[in-house]
N, C-alpha and C positions, 0 to 999 in steps of 0.2 A: 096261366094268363100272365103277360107282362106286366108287373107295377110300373104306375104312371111314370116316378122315378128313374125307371131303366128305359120307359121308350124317351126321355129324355137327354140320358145320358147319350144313348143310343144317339140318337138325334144330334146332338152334339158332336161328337167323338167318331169320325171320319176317318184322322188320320193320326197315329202313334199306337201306345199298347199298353190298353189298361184292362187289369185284371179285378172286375168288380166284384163282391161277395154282398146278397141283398140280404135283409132281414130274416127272411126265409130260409136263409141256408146256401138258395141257388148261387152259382158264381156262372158268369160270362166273361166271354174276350171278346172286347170290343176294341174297334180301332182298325187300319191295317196293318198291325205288325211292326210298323217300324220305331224305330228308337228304342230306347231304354224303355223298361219296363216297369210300370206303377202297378202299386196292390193297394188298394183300397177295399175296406170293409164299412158296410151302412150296419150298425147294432142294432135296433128295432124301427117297427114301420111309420113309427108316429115321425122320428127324424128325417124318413123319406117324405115323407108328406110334405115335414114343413120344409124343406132344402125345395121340392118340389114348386111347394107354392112362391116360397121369398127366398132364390138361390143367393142373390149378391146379399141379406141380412145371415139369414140361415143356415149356411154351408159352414161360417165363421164362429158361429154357436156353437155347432152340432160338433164343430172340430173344439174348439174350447171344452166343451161338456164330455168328451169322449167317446161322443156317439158316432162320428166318420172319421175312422179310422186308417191312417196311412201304414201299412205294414211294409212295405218293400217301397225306395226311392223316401221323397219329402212331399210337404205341403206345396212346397214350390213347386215340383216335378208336377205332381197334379195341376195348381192352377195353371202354370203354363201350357200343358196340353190341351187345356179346356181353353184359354187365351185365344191361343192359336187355329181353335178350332172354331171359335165363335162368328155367328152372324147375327142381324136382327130378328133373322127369320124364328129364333128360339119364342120368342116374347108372342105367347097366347092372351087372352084380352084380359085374363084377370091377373097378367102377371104387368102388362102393359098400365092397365088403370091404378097398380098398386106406385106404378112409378112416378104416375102426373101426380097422385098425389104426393107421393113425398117431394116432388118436387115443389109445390106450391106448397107444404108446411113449412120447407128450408127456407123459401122466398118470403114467404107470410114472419117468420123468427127472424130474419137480416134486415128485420124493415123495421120489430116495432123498439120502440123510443124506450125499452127498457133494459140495462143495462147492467148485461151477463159476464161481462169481458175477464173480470176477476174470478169467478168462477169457474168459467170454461177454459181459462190458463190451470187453474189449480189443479183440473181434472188431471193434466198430464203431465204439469213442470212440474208441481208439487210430491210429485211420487218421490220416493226415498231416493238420493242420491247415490246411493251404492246400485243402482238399479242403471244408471245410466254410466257410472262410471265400468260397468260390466264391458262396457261394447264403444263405447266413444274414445276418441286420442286424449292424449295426454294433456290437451285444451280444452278440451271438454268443447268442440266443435258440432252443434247439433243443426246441421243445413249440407248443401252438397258440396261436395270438395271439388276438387279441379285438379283433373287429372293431365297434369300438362307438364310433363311429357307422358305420352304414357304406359302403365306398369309403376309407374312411381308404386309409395306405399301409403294408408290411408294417411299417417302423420305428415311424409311431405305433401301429401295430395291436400293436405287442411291450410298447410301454410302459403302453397300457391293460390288458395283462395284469396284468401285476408291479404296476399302481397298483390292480385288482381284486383281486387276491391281497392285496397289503397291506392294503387296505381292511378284510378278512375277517379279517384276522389280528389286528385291535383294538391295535392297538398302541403302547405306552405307553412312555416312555422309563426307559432304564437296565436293561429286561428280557433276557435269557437267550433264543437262538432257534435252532435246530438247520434245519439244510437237508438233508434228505435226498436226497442226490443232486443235487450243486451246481451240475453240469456247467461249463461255462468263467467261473463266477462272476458273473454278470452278478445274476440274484435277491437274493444276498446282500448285494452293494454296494449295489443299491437300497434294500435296508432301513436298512443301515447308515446311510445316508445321509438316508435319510426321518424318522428318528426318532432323535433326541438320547440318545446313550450306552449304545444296545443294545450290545450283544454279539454278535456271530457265529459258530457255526463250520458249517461246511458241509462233507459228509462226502459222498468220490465213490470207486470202484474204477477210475477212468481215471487212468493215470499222466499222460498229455499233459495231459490237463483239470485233472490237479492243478497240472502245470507251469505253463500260463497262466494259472492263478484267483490264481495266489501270485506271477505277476509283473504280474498288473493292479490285484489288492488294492496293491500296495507302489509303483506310480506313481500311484494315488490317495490316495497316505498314509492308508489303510487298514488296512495291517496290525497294528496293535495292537488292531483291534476287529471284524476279519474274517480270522480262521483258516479256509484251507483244508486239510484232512487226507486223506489215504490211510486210508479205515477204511469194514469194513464194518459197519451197521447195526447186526447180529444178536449183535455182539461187544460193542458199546460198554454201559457199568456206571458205576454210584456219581456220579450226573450226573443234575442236571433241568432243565429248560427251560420257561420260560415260555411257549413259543413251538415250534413245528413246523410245518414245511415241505414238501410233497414235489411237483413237478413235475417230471410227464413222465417216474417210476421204477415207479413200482408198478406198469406193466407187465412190468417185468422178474423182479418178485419170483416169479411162478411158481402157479396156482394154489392148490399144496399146501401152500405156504407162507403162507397170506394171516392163519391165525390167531395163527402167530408174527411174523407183521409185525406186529397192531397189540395184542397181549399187550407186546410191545417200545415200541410207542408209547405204552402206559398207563405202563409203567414209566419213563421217560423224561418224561412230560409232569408238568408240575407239578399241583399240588390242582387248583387254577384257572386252570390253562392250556387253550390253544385251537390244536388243530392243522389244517391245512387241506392235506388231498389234491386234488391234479387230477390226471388219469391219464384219456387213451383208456378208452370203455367200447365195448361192444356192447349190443342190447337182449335180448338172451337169449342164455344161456349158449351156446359152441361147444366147449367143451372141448379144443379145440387152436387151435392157430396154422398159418394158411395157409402149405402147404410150402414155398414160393419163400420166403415172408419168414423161417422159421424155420432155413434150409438158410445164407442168403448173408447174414441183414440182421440178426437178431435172434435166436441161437439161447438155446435156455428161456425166450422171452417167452409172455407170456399174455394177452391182452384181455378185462378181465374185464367180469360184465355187474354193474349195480347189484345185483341181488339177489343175486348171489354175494357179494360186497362187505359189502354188511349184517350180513350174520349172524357175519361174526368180528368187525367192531366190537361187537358186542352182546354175543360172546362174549368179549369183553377187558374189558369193563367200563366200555365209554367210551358218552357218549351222542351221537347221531346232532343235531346243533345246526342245522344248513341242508343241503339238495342242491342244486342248480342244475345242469340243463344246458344245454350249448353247442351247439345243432343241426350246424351248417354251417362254425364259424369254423373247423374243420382245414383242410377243403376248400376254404377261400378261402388260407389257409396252405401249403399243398400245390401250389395251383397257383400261388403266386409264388414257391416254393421253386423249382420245376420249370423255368419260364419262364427265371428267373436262371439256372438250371444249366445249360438248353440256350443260353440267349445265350455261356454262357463253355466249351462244348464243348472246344475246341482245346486250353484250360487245364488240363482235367478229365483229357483224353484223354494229354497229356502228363505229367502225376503217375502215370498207371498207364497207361492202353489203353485201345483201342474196348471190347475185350470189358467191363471194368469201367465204362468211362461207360456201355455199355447196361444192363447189369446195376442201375445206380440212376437211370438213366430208367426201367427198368421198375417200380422201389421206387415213388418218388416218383409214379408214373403210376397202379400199383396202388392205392396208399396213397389216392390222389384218389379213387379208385373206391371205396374202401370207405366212404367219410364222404359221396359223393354219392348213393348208389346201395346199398350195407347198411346204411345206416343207423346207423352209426356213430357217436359222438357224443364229448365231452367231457363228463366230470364233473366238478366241484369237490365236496366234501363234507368239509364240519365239524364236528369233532367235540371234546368237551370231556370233565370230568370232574364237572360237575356243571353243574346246569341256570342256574347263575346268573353263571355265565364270558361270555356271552355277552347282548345285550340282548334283549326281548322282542317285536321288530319289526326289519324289514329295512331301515327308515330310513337306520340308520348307514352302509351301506355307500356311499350315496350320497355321505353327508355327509362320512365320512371320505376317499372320492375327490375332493371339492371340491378338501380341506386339500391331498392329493397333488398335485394340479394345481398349486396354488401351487409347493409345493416343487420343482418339475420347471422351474416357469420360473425358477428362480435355479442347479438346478444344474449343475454344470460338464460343459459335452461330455463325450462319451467318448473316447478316446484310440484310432486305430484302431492296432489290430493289427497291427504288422508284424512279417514272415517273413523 
């Protein structure tokens, strides 16, 4: 008789060629035959059970703990098959009802008045720095890069970021510029740097990311015009900026919080100031966060969709100045993130375990899958205080990334990192 497990997979697995091994010993081919070939083995029946019952928490588990086991291809090879092959039609009614609720626990936590934000940074900024310095560039760049042109490689793909963002950011010397969420300070040095006598501070809840932003700013003789602080957002008063920043945070903020995010960024931004978010979207609202990533990787994050998005800028009283998205560059990001992590395994494995280097190959794997295959995207989107903060054509940003090119080829390497 078929375990419940395999009329699943089954059910699933249409089209490609996987070679399944169940608890039992039995193996099947499933699929039709085409593509590469995955081997997967299930250890015992209890982890079929639970993959069974909670596949988006359980599958993630059960590969962390060693119990679904990829023998032939990757963890990626697998979820993409399974990607590719999915519809709703899989979701029977106790795998459906396990999902409203998680969604209304995630909506029930983004709403109440108590305040995790330091915590739920620590889960993953705070991890050991040599852990990230495994697999990220020489900036320690932890958001999607901008692969433009492309083929670039991840390090120039990082700086055509930071030179697109600044582009957008109009920037004029001697100005006021706030970073929201600075992360290992690599953004801020670059403005600082790009543009004669700004000001910086940059505001992150990672104690480690604060420690390294404040020892790279002061080997770059930076720190009298690049402050890194310990500070949250939602606290900071009596302060304006010409300038606003936020890469790679406002998925964290929480959906319930999205109107006091940018009620806080009208107060903060100056008359004629211009701030520029980039932030992961999705194309329609999901109202939670996939339970693997919210349990190990990201707890109270949110991915929100554009249209979520809009209407608390609108309702803070800022004007919508450009959108732009970024189809694909996470996923070209993701898989040189990934690539680097598996080349330096032994590294990874020795800062913590198997169990945790699986556990962010499954991140990093997943994560690929969602910007190949959901559809996923990056947004940038600016916004202003009045319609004349910004020019009336998108010319500039070309032009002002020319000027940054220049500036890039006079200045000073970066200083790597050391542990």
């Amino acid at each position: 008789m078929a375990s419940g497990f395999l009329s699943i997979v089954q059910k699933i697995i249409r089209k490609g060629n996987l070679k399944l091994t169940l608890a039992n010993g039995e193996t099947h081919a499933i699929g039709d035959g085409t593509g590469d070939l995955v081997v997967v083995r299930i250890a015992d029946e209890e982890a079929e059970k639970l993959v069974r019952r909670d596949p988006t928490l359980k599958l993630g588990e059960m590969y962390m703990d060693g119990r679904f086991i990829v023998e032939q291809g990757n963890i990626y090879d697998f979820l993409s098959m399974v990607k590719q092959n999915t519809t709703n039609e899989i979701f029977d009614v106790p795998m459906a009802a396990l999902l409203v609720g998680r969604i209304a626990l995630q909506q029930l936590k983004s709403r109440l008045p108590v305040n995790h934000n330091k915590r739920n940074v620590a889960h993953h900024y705070d991890l050991s720095e040599k852990l990230f310095e495994l697999f990220l560039d020489e900036d320690w760049q932890y958001s999607c890069a901008y692969f433009d042109p492309p083929g670039i490689s991840l390090e120039e793909a990082q700086v055509a970021k930071k030179r697109h963002i600044a582009a957008k950011l109009l920037l004029e010397p001697n100005q006021r510029i706030l970073e929201i969420g600075s992360g290992w300070g690599g953004m801020g040095m670059y403005l600082a740097e790009s543009t004669k006598g700004v000001d910086v501070t940059g505001i992150t809840l990672s104690e480690e990311q604060l420690k390294i932003s404040r020892e790279r700013a002061q080997k770059r003789s930076l720190a009298d015009r690049v402050r890194f602080e310990l500070q949250d957002y939602r606290t900071m008063t009596g302060m304006k900026f010409d300038r606003i920043v936020s890469v790679g945070m406002f998925e964290h903020v929480g959906i319930g919080n999205f109107n006091n995010y940018f009620r806080k960024v009208h107060e903060l931004l100056a008359d004629d100031g211009v701030m520029l978010l980039h932030s992961i979207a999705r194309p329609k609202p999901s109202f939670a966060t996939n339970a693997f990533i919210e349990k190990y990787i990201f707890p109270q994050g949110y991915i929100p969709s554009i249209g979520e998005t809009v209407p608390a800028i609108e309702k803070a009283g800022l004007l919508i100045r450009d959108i732009e998205v970024l189809p694909l560059h996470y996923a070209y990001t993701l898989r040189r993130w990934r690539e680097r992590f598996m080349a330096r395994k032994a590294e990874a494995v020795a800062l913590y375990d198997e169990r945790f280097f699986r556990m962010w190959e499954f991140y990093l794997a997943g994560s690929e899958i969602g910007f190949r295959w959901d559809e996923l995207f990056v947004m940038q989107i600016q916004v202003s205080k009045n319609q004349y903060s910004t020019p009336d054509n998108r010319n500039y940003i070309a032009e002002n990334e020319a000027k940054l090119k220049e500036f890039e080829a006079t200045r000073p390497p970066l200083e790597k990192v050391v542990f």
